[in-house]
NUMAR-267079 format. One record per residue: x, y, z of N, C-alpha, C in turn. Coordinates in nm, 4 decimals, always signed. Example, Ala and Ser with C-alpha at 12.3 -4.5 7.8 and 13.67 -1.06 7.14 Angstrom:
2
PT      n_x      n_y      n_z     ca_x     ca_y     ca_z      c_x      c_y      c_z
PT  +1.3190  -0.5690  +0.7800  +1.2300  -0.4500  +0.7800  +1.3200  -0.3300  +0.7800
PT  +1.2850  -0.2250  +0.7080  +1.3670  -0.1060  +0.7140  +1.2900  +0.0030  +0.7870
//
This chain:
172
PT      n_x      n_y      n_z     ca_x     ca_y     ca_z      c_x      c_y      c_z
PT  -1.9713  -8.4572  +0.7392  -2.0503  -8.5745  +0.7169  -2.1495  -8.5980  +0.8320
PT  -2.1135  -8.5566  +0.9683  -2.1857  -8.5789  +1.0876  -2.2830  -8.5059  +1.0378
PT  -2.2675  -8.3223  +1.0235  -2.3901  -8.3131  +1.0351  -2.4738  -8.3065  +0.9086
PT  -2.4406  -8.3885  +0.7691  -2.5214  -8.4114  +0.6952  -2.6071  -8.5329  +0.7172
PT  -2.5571  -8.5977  +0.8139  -2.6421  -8.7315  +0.8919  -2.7466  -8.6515  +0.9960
PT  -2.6928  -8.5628  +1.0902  -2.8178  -8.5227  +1.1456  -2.9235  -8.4886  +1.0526
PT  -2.8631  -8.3767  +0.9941  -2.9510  -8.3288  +0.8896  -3.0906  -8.4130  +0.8409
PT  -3.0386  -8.5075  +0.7422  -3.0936  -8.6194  +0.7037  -3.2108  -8.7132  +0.8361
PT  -3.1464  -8.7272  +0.9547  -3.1762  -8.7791  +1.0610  -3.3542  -8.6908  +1.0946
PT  -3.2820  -8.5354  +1.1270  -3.3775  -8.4844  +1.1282  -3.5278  -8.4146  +1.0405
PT  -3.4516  -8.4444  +0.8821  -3.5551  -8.4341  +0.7771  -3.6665  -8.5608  +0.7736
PT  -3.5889  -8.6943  +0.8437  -3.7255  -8.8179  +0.8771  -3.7687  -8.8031  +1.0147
PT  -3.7264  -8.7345  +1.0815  -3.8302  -8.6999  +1.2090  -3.8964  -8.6272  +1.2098
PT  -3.8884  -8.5222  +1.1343  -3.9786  -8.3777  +1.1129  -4.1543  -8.4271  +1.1196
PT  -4.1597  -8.4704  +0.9914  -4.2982  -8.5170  +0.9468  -4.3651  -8.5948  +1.0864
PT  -4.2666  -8.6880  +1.1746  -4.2936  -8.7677  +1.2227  -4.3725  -8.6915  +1.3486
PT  -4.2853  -8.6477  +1.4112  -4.3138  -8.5505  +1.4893  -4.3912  -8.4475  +1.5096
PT  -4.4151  -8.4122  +1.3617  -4.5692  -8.3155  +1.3408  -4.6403  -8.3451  +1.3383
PT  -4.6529  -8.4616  +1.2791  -4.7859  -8.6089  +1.2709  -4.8371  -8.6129  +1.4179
PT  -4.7535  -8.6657  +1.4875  -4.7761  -8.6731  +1.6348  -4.7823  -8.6242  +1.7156
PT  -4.8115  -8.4343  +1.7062  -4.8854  -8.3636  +1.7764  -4.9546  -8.3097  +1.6891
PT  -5.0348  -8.3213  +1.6019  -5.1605  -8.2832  +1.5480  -5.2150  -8.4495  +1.6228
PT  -5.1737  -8.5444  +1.5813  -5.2795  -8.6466  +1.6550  -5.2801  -8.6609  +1.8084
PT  -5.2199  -8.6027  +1.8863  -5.2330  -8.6038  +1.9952  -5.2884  -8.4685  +2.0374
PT  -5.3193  -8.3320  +1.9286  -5.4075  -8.2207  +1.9651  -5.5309  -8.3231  +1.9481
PT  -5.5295  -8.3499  +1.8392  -5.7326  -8.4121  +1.8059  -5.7100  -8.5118  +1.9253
PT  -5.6401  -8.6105  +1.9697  -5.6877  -8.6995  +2.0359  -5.7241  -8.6233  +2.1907
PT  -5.6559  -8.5193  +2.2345  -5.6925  -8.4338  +2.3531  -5.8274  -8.3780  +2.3371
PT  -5.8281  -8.2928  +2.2297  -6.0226  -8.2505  +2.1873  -6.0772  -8.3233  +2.1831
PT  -6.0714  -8.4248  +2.1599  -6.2135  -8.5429  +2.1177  -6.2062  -8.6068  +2.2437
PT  -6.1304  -8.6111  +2.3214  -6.1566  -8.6270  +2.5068  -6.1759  -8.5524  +2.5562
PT  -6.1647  -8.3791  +2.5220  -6.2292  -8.3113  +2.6201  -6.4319  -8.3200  +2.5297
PT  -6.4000  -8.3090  +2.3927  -6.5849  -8.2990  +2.3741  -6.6032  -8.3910  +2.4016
PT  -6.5840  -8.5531  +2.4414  -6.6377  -8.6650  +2.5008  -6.6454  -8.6610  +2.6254
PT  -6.5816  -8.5605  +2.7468  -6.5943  -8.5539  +2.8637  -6.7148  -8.4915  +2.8596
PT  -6.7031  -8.3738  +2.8109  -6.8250  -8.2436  +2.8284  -6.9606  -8.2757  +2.7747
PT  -6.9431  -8.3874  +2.6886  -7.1124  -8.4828  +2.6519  -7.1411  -8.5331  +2.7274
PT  -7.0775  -8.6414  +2.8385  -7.1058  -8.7405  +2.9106  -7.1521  -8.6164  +3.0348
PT  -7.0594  -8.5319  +3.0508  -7.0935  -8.4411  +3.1305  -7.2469  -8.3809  +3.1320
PT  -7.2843  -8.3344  +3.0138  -7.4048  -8.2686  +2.9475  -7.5493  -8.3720  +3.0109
PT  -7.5291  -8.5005  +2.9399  -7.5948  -8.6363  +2.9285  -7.6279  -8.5992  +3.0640
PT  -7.5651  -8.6582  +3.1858  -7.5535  -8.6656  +3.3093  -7.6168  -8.5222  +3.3585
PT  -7.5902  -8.4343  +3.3417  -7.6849  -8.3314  +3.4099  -7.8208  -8.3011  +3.3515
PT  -7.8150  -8.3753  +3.2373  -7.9791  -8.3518  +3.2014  -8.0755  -8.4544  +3.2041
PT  -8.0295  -8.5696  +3.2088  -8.0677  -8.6634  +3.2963  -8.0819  -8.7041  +3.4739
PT  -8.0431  -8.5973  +3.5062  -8.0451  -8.5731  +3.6570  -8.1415  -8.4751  +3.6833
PT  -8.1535  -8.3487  +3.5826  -8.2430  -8.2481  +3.5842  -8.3998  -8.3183  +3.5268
PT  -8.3976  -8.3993  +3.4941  -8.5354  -8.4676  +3.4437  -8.5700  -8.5116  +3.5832
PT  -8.5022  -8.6035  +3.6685  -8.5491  -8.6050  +3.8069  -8.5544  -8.4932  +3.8741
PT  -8.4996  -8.4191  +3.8822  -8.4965  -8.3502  +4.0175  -8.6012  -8.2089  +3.9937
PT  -8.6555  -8.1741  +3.8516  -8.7203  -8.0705  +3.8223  -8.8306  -8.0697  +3.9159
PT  -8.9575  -8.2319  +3.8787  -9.0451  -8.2483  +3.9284  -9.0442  -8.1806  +4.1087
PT  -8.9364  -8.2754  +4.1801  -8.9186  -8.2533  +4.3460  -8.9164  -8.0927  +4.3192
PT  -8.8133  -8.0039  +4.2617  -8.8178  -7.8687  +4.3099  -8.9197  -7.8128  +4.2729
PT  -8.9859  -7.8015  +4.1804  -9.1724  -7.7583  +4.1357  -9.2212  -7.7838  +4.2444
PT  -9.2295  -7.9069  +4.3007  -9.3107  -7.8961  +4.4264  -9.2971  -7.8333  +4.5648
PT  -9.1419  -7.8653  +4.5433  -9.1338  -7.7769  +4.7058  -9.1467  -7.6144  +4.6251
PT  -9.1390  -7.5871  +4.5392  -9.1990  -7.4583  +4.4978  -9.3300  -7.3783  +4.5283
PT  -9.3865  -7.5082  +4.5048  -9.5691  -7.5356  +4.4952  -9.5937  -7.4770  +4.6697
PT  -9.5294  -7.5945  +4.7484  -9.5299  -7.6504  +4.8980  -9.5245  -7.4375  +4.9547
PT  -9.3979  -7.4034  +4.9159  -9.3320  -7.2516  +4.9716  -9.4746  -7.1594  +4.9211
PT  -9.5311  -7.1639  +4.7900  -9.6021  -7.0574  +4.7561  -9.7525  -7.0913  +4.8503
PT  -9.7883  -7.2635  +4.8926  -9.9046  -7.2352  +4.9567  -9.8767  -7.2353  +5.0884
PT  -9.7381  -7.2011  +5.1408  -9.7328  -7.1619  +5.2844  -9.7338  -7.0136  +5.2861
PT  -9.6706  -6.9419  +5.1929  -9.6757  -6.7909  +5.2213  -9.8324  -6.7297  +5.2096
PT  -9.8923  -6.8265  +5.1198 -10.0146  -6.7876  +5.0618 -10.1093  -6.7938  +5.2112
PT -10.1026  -6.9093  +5.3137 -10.1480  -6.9600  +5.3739 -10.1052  -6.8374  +5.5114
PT -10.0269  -6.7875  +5.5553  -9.9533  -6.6465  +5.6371  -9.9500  -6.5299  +5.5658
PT -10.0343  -6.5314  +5.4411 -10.0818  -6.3600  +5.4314 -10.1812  -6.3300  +5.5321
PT -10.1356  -6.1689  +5.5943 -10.2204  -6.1358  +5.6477 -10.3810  -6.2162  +5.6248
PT -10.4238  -6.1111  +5.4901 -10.5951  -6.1295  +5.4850 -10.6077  -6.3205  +5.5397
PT -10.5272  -6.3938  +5.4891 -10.5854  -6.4818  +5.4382 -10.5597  -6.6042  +5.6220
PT -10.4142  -6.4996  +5.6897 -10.4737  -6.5861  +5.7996 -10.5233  -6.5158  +5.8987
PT -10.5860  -6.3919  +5.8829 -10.6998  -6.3845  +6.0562 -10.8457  -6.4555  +5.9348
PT -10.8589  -6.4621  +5.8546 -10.9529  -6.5411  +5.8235 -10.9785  -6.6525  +5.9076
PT -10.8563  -6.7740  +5.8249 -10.8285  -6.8455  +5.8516 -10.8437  -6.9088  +5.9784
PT -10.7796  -6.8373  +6.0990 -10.7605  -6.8504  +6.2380 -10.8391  -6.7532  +6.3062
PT -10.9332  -6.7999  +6.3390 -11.0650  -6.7124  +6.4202 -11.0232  -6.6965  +6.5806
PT -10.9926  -6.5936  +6.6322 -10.9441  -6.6418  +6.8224 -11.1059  -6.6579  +6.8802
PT -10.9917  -6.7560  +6.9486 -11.0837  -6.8266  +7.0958 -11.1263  -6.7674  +7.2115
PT -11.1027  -6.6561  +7.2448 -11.1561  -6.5779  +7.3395 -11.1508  -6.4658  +7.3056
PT -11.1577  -6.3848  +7.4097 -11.1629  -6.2389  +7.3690 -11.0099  -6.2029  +7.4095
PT -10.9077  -6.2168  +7.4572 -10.8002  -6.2303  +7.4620 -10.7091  -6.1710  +7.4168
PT -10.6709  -6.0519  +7.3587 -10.6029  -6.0096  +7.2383 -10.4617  -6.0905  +7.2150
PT -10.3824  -6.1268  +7.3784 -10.2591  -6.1356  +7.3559 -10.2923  -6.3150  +7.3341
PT -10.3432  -6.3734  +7.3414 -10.4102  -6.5396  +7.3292 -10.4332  -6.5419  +7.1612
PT -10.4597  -6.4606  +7.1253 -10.5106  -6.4493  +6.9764 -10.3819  -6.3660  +6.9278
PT -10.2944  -6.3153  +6.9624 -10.1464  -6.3088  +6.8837 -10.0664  -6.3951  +6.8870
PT -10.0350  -6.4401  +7.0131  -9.9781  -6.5940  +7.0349 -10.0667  -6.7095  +6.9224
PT -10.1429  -6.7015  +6.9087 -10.2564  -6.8188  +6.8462 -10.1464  -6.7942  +6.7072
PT -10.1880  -6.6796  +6.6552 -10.1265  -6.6326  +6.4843 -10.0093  -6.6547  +6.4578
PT  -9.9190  -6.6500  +6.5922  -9.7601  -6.6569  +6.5587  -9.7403  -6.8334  +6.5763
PT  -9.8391  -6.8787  +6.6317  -9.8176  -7.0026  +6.6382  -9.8517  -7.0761  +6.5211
PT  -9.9502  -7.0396  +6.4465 -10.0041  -7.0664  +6.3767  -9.9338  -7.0637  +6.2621
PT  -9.8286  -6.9653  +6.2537  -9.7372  -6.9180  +6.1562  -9.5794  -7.0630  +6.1093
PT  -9.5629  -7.0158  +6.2821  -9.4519  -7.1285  +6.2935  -9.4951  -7.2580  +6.2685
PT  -9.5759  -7.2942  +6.2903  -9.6296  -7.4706  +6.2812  -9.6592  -7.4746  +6.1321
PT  -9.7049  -7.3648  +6.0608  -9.6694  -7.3844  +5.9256  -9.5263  -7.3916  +5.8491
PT  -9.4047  -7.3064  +5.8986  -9.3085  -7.3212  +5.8774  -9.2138  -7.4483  +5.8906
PT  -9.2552  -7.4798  +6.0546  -9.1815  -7.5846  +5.9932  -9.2215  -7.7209  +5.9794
PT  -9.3792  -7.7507  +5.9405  -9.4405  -7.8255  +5.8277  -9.3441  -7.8167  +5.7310
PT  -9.3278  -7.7254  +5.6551  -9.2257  -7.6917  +5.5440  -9.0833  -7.6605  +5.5371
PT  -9.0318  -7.7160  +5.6504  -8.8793  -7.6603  +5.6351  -8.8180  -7.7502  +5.5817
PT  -8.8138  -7.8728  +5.5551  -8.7519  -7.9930  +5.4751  -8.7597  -7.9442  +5.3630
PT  -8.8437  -7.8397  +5.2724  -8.8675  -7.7751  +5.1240  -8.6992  -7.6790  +5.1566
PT  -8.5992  -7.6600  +5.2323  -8.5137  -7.5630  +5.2024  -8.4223  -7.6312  +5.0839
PT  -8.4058  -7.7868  +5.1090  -8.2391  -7.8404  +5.0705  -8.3230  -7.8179  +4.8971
PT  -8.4712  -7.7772  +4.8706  -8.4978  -7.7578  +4.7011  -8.4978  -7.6434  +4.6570
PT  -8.5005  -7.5402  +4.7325  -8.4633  -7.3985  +4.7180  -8.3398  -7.3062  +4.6888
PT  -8.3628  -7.2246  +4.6679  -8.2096  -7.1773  +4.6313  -8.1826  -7.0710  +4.7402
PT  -8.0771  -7.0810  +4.7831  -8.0696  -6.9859  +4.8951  -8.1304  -6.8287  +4.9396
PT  -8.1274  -6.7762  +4.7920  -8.1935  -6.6664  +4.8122  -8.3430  -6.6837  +4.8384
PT  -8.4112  -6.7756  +4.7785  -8.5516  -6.7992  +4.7484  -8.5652  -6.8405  +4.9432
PT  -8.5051  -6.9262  +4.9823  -8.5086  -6.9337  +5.1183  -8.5361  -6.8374  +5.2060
PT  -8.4199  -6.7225  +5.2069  -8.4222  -6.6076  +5.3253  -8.5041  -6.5445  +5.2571
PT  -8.5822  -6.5456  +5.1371  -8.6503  -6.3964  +5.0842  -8.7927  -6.5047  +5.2337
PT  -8.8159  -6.6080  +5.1947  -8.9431  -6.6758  +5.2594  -8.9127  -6.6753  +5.4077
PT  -8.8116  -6.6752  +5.4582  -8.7539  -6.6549  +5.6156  -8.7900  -6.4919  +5.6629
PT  -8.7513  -6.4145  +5.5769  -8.7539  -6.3168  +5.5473  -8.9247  -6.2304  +5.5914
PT  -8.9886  -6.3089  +5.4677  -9.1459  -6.2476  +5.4968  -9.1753  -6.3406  +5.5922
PT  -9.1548  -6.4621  +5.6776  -9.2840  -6.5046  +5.7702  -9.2009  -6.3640  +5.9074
PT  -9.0958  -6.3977  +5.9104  -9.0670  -6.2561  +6.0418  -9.0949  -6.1883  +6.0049
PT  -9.1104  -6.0739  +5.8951  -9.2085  -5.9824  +5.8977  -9.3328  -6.0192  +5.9037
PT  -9.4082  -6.0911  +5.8665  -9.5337  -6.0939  +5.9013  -9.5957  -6.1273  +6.0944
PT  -9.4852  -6.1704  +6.1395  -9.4676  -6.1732  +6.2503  -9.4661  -6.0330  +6.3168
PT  -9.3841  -5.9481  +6.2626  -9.3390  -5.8627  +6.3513  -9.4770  -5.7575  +6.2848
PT  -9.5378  -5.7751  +6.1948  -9.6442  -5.7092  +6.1551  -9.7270  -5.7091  +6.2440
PT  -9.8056  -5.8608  +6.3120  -9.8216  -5.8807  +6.4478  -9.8294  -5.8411  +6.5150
PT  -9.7521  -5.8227  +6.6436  -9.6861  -5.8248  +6.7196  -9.6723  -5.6721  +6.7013
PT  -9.6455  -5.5784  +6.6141  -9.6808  -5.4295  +6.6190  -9.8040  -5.4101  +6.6070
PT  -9.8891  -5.4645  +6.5635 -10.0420  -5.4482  +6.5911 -10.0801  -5.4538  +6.7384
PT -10.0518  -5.5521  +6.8297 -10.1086  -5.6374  +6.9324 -10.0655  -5.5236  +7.0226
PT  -9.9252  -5.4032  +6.9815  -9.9171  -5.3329  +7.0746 -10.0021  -5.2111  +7.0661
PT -10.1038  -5.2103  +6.9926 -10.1821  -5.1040  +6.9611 -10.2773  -5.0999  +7.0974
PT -10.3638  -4.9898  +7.0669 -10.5079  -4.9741  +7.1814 -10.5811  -5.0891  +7.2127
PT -10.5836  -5.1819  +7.1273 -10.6963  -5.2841  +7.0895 -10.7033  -5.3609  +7.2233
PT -10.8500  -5.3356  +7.2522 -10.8844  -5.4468  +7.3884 -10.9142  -5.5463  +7.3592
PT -10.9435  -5.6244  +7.2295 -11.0041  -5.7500  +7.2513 -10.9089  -5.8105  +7.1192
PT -10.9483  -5.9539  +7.1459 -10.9136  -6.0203  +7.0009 -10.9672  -5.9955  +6.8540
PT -11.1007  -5.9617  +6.8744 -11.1443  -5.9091  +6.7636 -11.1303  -5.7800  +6.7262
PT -11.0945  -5.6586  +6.8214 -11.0258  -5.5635  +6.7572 -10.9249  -5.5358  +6.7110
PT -10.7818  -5.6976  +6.7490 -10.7005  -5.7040  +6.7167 -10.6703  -5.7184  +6.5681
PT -10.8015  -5.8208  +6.5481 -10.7872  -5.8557  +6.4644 -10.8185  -5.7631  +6.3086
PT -10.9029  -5.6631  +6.3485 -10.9498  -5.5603  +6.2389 -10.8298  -5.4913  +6.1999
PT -10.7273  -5.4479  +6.4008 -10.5853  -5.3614  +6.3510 -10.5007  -5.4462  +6.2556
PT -10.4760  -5.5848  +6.2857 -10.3997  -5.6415  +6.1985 -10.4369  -5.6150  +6.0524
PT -10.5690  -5.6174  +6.0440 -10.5972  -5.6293  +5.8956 -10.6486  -5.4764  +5.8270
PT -10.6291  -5.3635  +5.8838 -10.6466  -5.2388  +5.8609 -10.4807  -5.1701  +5.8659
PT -10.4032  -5.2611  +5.9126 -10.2657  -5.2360  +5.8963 -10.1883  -5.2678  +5.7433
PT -10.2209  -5.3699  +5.7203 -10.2033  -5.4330  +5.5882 -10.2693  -5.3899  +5.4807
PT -10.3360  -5.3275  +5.5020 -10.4466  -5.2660  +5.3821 -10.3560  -5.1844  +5.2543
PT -10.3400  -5.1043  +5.3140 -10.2295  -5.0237  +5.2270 -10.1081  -5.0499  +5.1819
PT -10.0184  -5.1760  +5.2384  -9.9082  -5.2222  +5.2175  -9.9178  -5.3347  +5.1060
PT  -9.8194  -5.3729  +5.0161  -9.7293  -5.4976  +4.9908  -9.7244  -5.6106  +5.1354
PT  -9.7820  -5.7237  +5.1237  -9.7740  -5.7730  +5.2451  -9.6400  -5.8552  +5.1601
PT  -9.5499  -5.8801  +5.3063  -9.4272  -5.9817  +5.2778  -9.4656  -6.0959  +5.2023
PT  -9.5762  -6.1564  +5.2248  -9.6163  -6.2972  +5.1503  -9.6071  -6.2899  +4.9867
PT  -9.6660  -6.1262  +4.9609  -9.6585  -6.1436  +4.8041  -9.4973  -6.1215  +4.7262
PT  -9.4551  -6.0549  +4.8237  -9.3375  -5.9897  +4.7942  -9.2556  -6.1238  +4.7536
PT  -9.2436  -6.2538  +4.8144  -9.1794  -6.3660  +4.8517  -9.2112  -6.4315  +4.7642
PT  -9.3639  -6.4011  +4.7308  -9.4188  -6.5219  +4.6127  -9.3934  -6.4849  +4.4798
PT  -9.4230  -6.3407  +4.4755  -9.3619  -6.2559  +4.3248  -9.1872  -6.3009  +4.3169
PT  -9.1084  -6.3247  +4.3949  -8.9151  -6.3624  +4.4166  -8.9659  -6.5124  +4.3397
PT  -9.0461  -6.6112  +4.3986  -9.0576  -6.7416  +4.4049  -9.0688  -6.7578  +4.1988
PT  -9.1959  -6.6911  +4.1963  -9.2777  -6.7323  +4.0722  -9.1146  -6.6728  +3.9476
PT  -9.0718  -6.5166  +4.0346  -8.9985  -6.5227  +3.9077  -8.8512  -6.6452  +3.8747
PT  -8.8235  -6.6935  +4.0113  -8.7143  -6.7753  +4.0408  -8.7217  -6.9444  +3.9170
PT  -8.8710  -6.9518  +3.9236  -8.9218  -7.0707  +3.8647  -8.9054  -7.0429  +3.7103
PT  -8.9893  -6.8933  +3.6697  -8.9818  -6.8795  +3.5184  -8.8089  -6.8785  +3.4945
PT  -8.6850  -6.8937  +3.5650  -8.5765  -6.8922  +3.5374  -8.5252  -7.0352  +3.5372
PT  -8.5993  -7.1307  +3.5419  -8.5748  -7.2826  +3.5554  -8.5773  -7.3067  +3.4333
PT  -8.7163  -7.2308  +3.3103  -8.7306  -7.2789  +3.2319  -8.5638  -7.2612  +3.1365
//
C-alpha cells in the first residue's frame, strides 16, 4: 500500500516538476537574450559616440606621418644655416614636437596602429641621422642626401598610413 501511495504521490509530481524546468529553462534564456540586448543596445550606443573621437585621432595620426615624410619635411623645414648637424637636429626636432603634439591620439588607437606610428617616426629618424653621417658639408647637401636616400624606398610614413587607412576600413 506504501508504495502504491508513493507511486500515486509521484505520478502528481511528475508533470509538476517537468513544468518547472521547462519554465525555468525559458525563464533562464529570456534572461540571458535580455542581458545580451541590453548588452548589444549599450555598445552601440557607445560606439555612436566614440566612432566620431577615433576618426579623428585617425585623421590627427595620418596628418602627422604625412607631415614627417621625408619629401614632405625637408620641404617643409628649410635649415637656417649652412650647418649640416644644426639642420639634423632642426628635423629631429621638428619630428618630435610633432609627436608629441599628438601623443594624447594613443588612448584612440589600437595598439598595433600605435607602435606601427612609433615605429615609422624612429625610422624616419634614424633615416636622418644615417644621412647626416654621410660626406655632406653643408645643410643643403644634407638635405638633397636625405632626399636622394628616400627616393627609391617605401618611406616609413606610408608604410604606417597604408596599416592606419586599412585599420579604419575594419571599423566599418
Amino acid at each position: 500500500m506504501t508504495t502504491e501511495i508513493i507511486l500515486q504521490m509521484f505520478a502528481y509530481l511528475l508533470p509538476s516538476v517537468v513544468t518547472g524546468m521547462v519554465a525555468f529553462y525559458f525563464f533562464k534564456m529570456h534572461t540571458k537574450n535580455e542581458e545580451g540586448r541590453r548588452r548589444f543596445l549599450l555598445h552601440k550606443d557607445s560606439q555612436k559616440n566614440t566612432i566620431p573621437t577615433r576618426l579623428q585621432a585617425y585623421e590627427r595620426m595620418a596628418l602627422f606621418l604625412e607631415r614627417i615624410s621625408i619629401p614632405s619635411l625637408v620641404v617643409r623645414v628649410a635649415p637656417v644655416g649652412n650647418d649640416k648637424n644644426a639642420y639634423e637636429t632642426l628635423l629631429i626636432k621638428n619630428i618630435e614636437k610633432e609627436f608629441d603634439h599628438n601623443l594624447s591620439q594613443q588612448i584612440y588607437l589600437s595598439d598595433e596602429s600605435w607602435n606601427i606610428i612609433k615605429t615609422a617616426k624612429s625610422a624616419t629618424i634614424q633615416t636622418i641621422r644615417k644621412a647626416a653621417m654621410s660626406e655632406a658639408d653643408s645643410a643643403d647637401k644634407l638635405r638633397e642626401d636625405i632626399l636622394n636616400d628616400t627616393m627609391d624606398k617605401a618611406s616609413p610614413s606610408a608604410t604606417a598610413l597604408s596599416y592606419i587607412k586599412k585599420e579604419i576600413s575594419e571599423l566599418w
